[in-house]
N, C-alpha and C positions, 0 to 999 in steps of 0.2 A: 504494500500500500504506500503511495509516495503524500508527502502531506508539503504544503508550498503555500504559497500565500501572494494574495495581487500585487502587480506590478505599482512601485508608488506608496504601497502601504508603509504606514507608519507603526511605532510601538514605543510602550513605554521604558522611561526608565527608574530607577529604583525612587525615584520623586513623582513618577507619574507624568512627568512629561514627555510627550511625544516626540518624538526623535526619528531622523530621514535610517533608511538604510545604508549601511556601510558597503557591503558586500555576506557574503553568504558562505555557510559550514556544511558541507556534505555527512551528515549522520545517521545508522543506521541502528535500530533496537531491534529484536526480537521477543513478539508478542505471544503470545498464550498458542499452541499451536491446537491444529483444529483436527480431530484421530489422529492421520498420518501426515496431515498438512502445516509442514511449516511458515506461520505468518512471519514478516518482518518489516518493521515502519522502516521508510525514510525521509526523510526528511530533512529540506535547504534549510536549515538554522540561521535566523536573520544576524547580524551582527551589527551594532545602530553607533553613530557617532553621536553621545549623549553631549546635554550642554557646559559640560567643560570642558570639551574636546576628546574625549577617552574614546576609545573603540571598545564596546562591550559586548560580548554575546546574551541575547536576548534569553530569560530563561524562566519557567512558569513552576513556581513553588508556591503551593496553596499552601497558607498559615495556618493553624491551631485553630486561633478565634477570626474565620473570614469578615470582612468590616463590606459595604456594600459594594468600594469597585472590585474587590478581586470576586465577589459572587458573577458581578454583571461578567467581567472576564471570563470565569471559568463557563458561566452559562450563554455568551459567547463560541467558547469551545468544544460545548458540547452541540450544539447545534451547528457548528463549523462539521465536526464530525457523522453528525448523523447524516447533512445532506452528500457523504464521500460515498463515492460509488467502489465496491468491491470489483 
């Protein structure tokens, strides 16, 4: 399953400011496999130039206690996910 994201898009950084794209990290997981079938994500990892200049790689860690934007985020993601064609 390849997972990518629009041309142009933006993300946040650890402030919640939105920030351009840097360039992109070729990565792959392996997911849950299905009887004999092996799944495995991949996925272009955004890498953003946040506002003090740093190149960071973009990365999604849901907290303890979720506060409303990392809900709206995560439920973002999951609806990013459902409409992915297998």
């Amino acid at each position: 399953m390849q997972i990518g994201f629009e041309p142009g898009a933006r993300f946040a950084d650890e402030s919640w400011v939105l920030c351009p794209v840097h360039d992109t990290v070729d990565r792959q997981w392996q997911h849950l496999s299905f009887f004999e079938h092996s799944c495995y994500l991949h996925c272009s990892v955004p890498r953003i130039t946040t506002t003090d200049g740093k190149v960071r790689t973009v990365e999604y860690n849901p907290p303890a206690n979720p506060d409303k934007k990392s809900k709206q985020s995560y439920s973002k993601l999951v609806t990013i996910c459902k409409k992915l064609e297998y």
